[in-house]
C-alpha positions in Angstrom: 2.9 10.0 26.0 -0.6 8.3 26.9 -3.7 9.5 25.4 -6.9 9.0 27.0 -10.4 9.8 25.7 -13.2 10.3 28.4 -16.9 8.7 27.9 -20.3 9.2 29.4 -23.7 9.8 29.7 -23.9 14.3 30.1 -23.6 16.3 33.1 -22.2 13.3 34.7 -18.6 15.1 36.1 -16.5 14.1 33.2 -15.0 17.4 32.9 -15.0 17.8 36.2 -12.8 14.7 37.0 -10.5 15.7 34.2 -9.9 19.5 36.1 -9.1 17.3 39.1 -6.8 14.7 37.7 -4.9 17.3 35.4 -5.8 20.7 37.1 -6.6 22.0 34.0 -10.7 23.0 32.3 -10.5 21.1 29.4 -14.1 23.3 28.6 -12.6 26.1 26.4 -16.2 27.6 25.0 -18.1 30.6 26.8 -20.7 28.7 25.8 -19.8 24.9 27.8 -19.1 27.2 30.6 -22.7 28.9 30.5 -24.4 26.0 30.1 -22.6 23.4 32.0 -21.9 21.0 29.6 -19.2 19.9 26.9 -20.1 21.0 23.3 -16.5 21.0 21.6 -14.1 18.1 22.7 -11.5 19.0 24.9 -8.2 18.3 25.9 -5.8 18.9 29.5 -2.8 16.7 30.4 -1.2 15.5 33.4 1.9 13.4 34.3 1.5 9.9 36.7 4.4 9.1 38.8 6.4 6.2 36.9 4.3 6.4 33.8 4.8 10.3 32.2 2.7 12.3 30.2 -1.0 11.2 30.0 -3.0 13.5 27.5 -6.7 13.7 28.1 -9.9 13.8 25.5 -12.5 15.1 26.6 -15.9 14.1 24.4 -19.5 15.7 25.0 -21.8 13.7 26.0 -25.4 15.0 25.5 -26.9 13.3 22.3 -27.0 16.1 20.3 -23.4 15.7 19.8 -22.4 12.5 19.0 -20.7 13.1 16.0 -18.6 15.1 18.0 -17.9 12.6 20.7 -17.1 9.7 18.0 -14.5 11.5 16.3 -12.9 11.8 20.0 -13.2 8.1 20.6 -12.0 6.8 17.1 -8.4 7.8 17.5 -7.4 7.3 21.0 -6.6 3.6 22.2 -7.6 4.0 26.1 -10.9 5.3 27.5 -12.3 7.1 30.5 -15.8 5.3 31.0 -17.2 7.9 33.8 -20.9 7.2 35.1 -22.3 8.9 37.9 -23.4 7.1 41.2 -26.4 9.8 42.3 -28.0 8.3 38.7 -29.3 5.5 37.2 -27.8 3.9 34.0 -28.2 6.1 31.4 -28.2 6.3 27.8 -25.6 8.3 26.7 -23.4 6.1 28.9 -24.7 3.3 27.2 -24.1 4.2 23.5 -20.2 5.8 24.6 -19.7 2.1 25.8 -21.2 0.4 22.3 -18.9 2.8 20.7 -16.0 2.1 22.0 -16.9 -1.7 22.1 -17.6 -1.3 18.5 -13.8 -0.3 17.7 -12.4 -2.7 20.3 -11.1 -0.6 22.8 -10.1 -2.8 25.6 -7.6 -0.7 27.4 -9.9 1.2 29.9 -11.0 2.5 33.8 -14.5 3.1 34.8 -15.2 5.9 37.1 -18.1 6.1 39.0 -18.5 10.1 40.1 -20.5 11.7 42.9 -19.3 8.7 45.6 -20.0 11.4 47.8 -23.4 12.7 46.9 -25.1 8.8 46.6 -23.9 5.1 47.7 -21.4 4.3 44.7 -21.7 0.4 45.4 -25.4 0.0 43.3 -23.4 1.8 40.3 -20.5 -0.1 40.6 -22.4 -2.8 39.9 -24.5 -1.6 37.1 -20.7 -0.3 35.4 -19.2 -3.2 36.2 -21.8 -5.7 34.7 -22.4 -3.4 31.5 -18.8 -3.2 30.7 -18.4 -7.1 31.2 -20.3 -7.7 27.8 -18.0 -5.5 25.8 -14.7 -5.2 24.8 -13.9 -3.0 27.8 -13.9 -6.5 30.3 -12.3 -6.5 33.2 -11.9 -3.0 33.6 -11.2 -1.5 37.3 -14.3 0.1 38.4 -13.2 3.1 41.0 -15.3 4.9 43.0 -14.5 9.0 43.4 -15.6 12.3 43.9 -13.8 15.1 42.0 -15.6 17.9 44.0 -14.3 16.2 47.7 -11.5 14.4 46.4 -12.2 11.0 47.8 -10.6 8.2 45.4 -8.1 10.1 43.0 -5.3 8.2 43.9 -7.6 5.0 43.6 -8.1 6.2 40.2 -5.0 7.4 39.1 -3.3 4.3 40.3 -5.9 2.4 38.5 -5.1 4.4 35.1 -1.3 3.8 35.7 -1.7 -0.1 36.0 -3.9 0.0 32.2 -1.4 2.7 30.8 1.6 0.4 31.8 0.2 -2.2 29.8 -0.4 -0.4 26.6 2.0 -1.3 24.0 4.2 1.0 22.4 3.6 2.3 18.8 6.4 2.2 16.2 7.7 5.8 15.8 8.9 5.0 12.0 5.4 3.9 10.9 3.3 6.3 8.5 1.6 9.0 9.2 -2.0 8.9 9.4 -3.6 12.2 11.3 -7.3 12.8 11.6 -7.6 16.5 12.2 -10.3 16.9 14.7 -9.8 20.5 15.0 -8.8 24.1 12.9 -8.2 27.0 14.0 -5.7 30.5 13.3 -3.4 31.6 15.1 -2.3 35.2 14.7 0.9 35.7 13.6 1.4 31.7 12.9 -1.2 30.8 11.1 -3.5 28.0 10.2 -3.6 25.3 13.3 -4.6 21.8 13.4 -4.9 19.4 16.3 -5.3 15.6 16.8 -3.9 12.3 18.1 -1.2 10.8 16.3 -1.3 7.2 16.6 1.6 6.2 15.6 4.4 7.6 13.5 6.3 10.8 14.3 5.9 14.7 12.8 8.4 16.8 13.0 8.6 20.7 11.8 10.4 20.7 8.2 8.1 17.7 6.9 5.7 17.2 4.3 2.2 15.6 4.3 -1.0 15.1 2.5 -4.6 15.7 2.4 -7.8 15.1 0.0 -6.9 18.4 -1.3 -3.0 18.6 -1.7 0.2 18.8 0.7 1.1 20.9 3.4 4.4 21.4 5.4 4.6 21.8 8.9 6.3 24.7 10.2 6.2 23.6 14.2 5.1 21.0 16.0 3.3 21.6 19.5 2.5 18.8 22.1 1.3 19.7 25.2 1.3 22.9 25.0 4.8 23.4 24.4 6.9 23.3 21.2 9.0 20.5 20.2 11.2 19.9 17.5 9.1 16.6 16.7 6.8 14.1 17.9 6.0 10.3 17.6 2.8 8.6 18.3 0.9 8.3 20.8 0.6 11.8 21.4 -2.0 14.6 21.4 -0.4 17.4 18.5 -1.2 20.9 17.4 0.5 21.1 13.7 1.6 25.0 12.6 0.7 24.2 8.8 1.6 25.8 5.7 0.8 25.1 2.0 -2.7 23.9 0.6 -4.7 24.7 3.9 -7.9 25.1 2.0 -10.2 22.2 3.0 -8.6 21.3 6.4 -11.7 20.9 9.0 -12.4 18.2 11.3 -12.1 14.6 9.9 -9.4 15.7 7.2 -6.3 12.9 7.3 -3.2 14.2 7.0 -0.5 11.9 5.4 2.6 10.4 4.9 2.9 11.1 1.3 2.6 8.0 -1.2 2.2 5.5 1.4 -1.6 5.3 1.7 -4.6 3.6 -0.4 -7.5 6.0 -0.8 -10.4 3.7 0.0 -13.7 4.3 -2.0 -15.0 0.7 -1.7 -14.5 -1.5 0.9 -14.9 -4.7 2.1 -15.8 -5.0 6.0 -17.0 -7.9 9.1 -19.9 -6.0 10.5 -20.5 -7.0 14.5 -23.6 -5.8 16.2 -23.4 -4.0 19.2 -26.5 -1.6 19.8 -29.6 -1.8 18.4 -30.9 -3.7 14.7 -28.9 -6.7 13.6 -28.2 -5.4 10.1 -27.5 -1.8 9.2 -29.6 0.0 7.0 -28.9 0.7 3.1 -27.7 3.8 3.8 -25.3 4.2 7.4 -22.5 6.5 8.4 -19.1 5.3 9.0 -16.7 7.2 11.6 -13.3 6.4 11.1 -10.7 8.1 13.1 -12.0 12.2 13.4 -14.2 11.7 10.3 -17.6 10.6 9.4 -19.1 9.7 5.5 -22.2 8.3 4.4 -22.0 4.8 3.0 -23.9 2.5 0.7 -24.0 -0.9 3.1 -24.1 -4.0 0.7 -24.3 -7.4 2.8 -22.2 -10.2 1.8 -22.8 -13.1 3.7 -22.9 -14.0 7.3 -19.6 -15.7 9.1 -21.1 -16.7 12.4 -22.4 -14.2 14.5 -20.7 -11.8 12.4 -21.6 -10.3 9.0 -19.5 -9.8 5.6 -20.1 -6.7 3.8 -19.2 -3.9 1.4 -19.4 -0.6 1.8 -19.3 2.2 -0.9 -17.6 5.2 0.7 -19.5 8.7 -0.6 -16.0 10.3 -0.6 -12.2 7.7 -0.5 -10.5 7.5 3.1 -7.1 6.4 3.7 -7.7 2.8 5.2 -5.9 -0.1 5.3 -6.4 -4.1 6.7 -7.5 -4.3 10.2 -8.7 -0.6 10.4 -11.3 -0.6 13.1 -14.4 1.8 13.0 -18.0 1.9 13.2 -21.8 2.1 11.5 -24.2 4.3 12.8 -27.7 4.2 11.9 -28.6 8.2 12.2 -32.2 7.1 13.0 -32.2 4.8 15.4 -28.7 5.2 17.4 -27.7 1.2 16.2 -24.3 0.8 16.2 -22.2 -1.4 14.5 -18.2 -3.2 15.0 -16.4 -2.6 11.8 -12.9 -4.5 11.0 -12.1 -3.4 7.3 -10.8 -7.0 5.4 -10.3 -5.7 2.3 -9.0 -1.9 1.3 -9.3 -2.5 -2.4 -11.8 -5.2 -3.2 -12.5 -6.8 -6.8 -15.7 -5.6 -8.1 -18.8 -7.7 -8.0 -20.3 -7.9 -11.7 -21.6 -11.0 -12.4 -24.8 -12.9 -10.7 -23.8 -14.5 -7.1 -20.4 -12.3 -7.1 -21.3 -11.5 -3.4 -21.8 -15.2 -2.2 -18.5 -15.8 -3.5 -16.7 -13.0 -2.2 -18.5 -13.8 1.2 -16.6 -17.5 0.7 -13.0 -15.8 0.4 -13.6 -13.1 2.9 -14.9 -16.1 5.6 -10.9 -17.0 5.5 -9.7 -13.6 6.7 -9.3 -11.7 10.0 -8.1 -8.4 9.6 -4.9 -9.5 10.3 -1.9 -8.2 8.0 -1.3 -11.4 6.2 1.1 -10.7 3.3 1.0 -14.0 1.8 -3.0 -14.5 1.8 -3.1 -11.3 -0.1 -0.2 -12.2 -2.6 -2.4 -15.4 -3.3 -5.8 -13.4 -3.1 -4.9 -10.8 -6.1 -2.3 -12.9 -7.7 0.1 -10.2 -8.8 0.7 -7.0 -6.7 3.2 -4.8 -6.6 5.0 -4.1 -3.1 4.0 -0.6 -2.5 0.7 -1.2 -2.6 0.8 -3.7 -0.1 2.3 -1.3 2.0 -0.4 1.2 1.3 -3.5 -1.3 2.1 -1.6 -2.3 5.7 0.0 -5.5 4.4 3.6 -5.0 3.7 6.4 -7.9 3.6 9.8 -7.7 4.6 10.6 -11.1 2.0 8.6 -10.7 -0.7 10.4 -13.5 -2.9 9.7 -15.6 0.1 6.1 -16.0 -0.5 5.8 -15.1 -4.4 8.3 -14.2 -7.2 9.3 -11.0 -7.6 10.3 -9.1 -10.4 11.4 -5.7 -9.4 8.2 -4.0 -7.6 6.2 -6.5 -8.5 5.2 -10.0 -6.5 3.2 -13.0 -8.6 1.6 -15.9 -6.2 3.2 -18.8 -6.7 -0.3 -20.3 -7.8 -0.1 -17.8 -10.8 3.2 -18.1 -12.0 3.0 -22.4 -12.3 0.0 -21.8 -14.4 1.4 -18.7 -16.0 4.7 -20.5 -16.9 2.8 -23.4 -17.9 0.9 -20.9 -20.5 4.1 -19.5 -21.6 5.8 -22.8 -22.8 2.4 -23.9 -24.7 2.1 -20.2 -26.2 5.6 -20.4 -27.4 5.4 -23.9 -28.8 2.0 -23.1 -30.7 3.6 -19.9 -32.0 6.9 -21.9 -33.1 4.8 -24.4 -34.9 2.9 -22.4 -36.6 5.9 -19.8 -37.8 9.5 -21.9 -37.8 11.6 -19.3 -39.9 10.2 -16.9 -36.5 10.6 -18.8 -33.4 10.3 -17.6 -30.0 7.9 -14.9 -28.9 8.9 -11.0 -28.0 8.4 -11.0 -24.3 5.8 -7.6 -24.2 3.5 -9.6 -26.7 3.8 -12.6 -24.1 3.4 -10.4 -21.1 0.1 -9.0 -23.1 -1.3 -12.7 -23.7 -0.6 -13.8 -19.7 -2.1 -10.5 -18.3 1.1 -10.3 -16.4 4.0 -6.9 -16.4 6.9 -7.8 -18.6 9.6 -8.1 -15.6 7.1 -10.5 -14.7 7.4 -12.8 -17.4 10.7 -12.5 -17.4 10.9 -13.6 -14.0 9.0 -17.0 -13.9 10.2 -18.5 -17.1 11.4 -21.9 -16.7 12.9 -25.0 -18.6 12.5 -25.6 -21.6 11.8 -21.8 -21.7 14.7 -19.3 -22.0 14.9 -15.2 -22.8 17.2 -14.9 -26.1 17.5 -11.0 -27.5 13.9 -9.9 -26.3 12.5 -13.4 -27.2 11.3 -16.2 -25.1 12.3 -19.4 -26.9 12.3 -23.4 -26.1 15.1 -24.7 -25.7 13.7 -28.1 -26.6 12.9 -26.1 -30.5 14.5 -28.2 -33.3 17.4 -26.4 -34.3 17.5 -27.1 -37.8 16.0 -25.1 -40.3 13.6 -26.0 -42.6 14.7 -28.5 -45.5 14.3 -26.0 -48.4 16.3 -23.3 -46.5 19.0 -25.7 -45.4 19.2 -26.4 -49.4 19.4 -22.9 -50.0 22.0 -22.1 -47.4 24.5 -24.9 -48.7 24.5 -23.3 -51.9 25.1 -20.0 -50.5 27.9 -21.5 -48.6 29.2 -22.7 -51.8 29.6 -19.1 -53.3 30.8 -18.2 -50.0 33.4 -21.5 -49.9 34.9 -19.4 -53.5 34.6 -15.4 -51.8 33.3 -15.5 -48.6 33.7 -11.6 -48.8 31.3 -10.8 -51.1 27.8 -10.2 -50.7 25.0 -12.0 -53.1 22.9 -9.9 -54.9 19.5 -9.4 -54.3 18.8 -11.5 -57.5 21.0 -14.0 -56.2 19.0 -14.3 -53.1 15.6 -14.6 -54.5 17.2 -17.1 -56.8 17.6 -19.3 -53.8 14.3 -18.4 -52.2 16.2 -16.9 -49.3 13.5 -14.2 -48.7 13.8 -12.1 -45.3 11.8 -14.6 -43.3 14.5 -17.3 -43.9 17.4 -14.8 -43.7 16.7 -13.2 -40.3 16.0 -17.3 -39.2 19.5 -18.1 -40.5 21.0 -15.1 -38.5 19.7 -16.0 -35.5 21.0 -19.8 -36.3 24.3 -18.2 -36.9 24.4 -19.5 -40.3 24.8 -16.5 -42.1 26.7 -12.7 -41.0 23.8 -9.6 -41.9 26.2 -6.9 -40.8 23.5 -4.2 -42.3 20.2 -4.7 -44.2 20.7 -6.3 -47.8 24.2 -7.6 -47.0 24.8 -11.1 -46.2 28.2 -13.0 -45.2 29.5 -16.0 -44.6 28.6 -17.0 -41.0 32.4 -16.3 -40.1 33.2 -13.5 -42.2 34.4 -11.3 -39.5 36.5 -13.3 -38.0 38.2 -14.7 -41.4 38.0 -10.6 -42.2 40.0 -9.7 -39.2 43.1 -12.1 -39.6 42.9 -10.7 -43.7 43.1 -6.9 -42.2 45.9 -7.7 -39.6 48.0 -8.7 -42.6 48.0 -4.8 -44.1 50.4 -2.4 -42.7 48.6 -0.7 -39.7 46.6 1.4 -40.3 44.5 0.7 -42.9 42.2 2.9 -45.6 38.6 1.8 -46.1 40.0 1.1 -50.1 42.6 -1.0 -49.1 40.5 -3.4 -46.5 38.2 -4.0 -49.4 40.9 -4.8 -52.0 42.5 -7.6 -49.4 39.5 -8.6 -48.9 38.7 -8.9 -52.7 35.0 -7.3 -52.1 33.0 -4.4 -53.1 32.3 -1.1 -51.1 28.6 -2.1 -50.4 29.8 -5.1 -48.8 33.3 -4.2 -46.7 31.9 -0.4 -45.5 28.8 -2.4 -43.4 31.4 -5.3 -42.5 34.3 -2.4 -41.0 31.3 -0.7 -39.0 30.4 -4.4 -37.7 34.1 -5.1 -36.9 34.3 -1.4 -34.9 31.2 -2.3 -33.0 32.8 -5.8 -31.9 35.7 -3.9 -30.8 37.7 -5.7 -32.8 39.1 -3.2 -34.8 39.4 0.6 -33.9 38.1 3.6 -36.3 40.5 6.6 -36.2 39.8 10.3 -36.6 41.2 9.9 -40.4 38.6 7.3 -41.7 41.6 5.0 -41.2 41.3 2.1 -39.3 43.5 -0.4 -37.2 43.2 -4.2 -36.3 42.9 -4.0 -32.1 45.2 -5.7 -30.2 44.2 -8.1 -27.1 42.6 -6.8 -24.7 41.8 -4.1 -27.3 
């Protein structure tokens, strides 16, 4: 399906034309009918021959309702620019065609109505010269007259060529809905229409608002029910759930996968009117509208950088186009949002240098600028701002969800190794440091650590240690461990005493350091073994007839019951020996 939103000045045929291309009123109001005009927006369809179903928006287009008529334009990709040729240019016409130049619209048709009641040729011109200075260039300009007739297949040829060109949308992408209408439907329910982008709905699924989830219970498109439908397309949602707060402007969701947008950082372009916007401007997005505090940046050419402080978050993302309107004086202004989630500005000249890193970018998605930008992200989130990577390890090291800029992990890794040598300097019986209170000094998430150490550095039980550490133990240790190993060289079964220890000055500090040297066995808190121990223990317990009591382990063993109960429960936990349902025990065999 094609969706195309109509533009122009009032009471110049738009609705008109639409009845005659489509055959349908897209004026549903007693009201538009009285009066003449288009107060609501509208919508009739049609298929062209070769090209399907075209869907068609139609906007009012007397001043008084230009909120109205911009939350028509901001969804829809293709526009109807319809002036009339018994009048001159007029305004309406004019600030239609600065909207839709604002948001970049370049897929469009010009229509000049009333052929029949004036020479078209004058406002052929006049369209055609206007439209050349916006985004809408090169447009066809086609004469018609709905009333007689006369040009329809012009036209309609003419919106076939632009429609062919359009490019198609990708039916997996999320979901992003601006609701620019509610209404209930008896026996159904609540009701909400509006142009889905991109992205498919379909009855069964889940999505979300400001103010909670709903699930949609039947999917309509053009005016009859289908059992789903992917963007573009115009869509009348049967919702249930938290319907409370749906109204014009609401976004509905794909759940999770969007950044809720309360500051912003924008290029401004000027299109109608003042060159800067006011302090205080409205931004339409989509179907919505909210006030904004405008912050200027820094200028980038004949553009303008910019942040904006949204009075209530949006779902936006990089590349988003909308537009500022001054509410006083009718100015308009381009928006291209850079920046979903800016850093905030706190210290003095913040915005100059934010203008500097903001001059380098386009509103393209460009994973890889963002990665080095913010330094450390996590890959959800640069799905939810409009950036996401297919290879995020290609551009940036990754560690689970979570992507570090190569730029920040050398000079994190660099950090590491000089915070690991400082700490084993200044505490040798301790070396290493435990990766969380290393993740806490680099500013990093632990997997993240983890992930970009690098020679000398290495991860050793919780620990990140240098490899190029002295392995020797301090000289008054080594002296106390080689007379330790001489009590252990005459029973290496039996456990010093805790007098014995403190003899030797082997306080906890220089114990656990021996452990993790492998120069001593702590099989439990207190108890310390020769280095080997178990292993010399083992081919001592596969000598006794199999199995064996806990009283006769410890008399081959020649050892007390403080020392062999802690050294059996270390042998069962190295699998090398089995614990049976008696409190007996047997030596395992290979392979265990």
């Amino acid at each position: 399906m094609h969706v195309v939103v109509t533009a122009g000045h009032v009471d110049h045929g738009k609705s008109t034309l639409v009845r005659a291309l489509t055959g349908t009123d897209p004026d549903r109001l007693p009201e538009e009918h009285r009066r003449g005009l288009t107060i609501e927006l509208g919508y009739a369809w049609t298929t062209l021959p070769g090209t399907g179903e075209v869907a068609f928006v139609d906007v009012p287009g007397h001043e008084r309702f230009v909120p109205t008529t911009l939350a028509g334009i901001g969804p829809v990709p293709v526009a109807l620019l319809v002036v009339a040729a018994d009048d001159p240019w007029m305004p309406q016409a004019a600030e239609h065609l600065a909207a839709l130049d604002a948001l970049e619209v370049s897929h469009a048709v010009v229509a000049v109505t009333r052929s029949d009641l004036a020479d078209p040729r004058p406002a052929v011109a006049r369209a055609g010269a206007e439209v050349a200075r916006t985004s809408l260039a090169g447009a066809p300009v086609v004469p018609v007259s709905a009333r007689a007739g006369a040009g329809l297949g012009e036209l309609r040829a003419a919106l076939i060529a632009v429609l062919d060109r359009i490019p198609g949308q990708d039916p997996d992408a999320d979901v992003r809905l601006w609701v620019d209408r509610r209404f209930t439907v008896k026996g159904a329910g609540t009701v909400v229409t509006g142009t889905l982008p991109a992205g498919r709905v379909a009855a069964g699924r889940k999505l979300t608002h400001p103010g909670g989830t709903v699930r949609v219970r039947a999917v309509q498109s053009l005016g009859r029910e289908v059992a789903e439908a992917t963007g573009v397309a115009r869509v009348a949602l049967n919702v249930t759930g938290d319907v409370d707060g749906l109204e014009r402007g609401t976004p509905l969701l794909t759940p999770g996968a969007w950044w809720q947008a309360g500051v912003v950082d924008v290029r401004l372009r000027a299109v109608r009117g003042a060159e800067h916007p006011p302090e205080r401007p409205i931004l339409h997005v989509g179907a919505t509208a909210v006030a904004v505090h405008h912050r200027p940046l820094g200028e980038d050419g004949a553009t303008w950088l910019a942040r904006l402080s949204l009075d209530r978050p949006l779902p936006l993302r990089v590349g988003d186009r909308a537009l500022l309107r001054d509410p006083g004086d009718r100015a308009l202004w381009g928006v291209t949002v850079l920046d979903p989630a800016p850093p905030e500005l706190r210290r003095r000249g913040a915005g100059g240098r934010r203008a500097a890193v903001l001059r380098g970018v386009d509103g393209r998605p460009d994973p890889a600028g963002e990665i080095a930008r913010r330094e450390v992200v996590t890959t959800s989130f640069l799905r939810r701002i409009g950036t996401p990577t297919t290879d995020p390890a290609a551009i940036g090291v990754l560690a689970g969800n979570v992507v570090v800029s190569p730029e920040r992990a050398d000079r994190a890794a660099a950090d590491a190794e000089r915070l690991v040598r400082e700490h084993d300097g200044a505490a040798p019986l301790d070396p290493g440091v435990p990766t969380a209170a290393l993740a806490d000094r680099l500013c990093l998430p632990e997997p993240a650590v983890r992930a970009l150490l690098r020679p000398p550095l290495q991860l050793r039980d919780g620990r990140v240690t240098s490899d190029q550490r002295a392995t020797g133990l301090p000289e008054r240790v080594e002296a106390a461990l080689s007379a330790l190993d001489a009590d252990f060289a005459v029973a290496p079964f039996v456990a010093p005493t805790a007098d014995r220890l403190r003899e030797l000055g082997l306080d906890e500090p220089a114990l656990a350091a021996a452990a993790r040297a492998g120069r001593v066995l702590r099989p439990a808190p207190g108890v310390v073994l020769a280095a080997d121990a178990d292993q010399r223990a083992l081919t001592e317990l596969a000598a006794l007839p199999q199995p064996f009591t806990t009283s006769e382990a410890r008399a081959q063993l020649g050892t007390s019951r403080r020392a062999v109960l802690p050294l059996l429960d270390h042998l069962d936990r190295q699998r090398l020996t089995r614990r049976l349902p008696d409190d007996r025990r047997e030596v395992r065999g290979p392979g265990g």
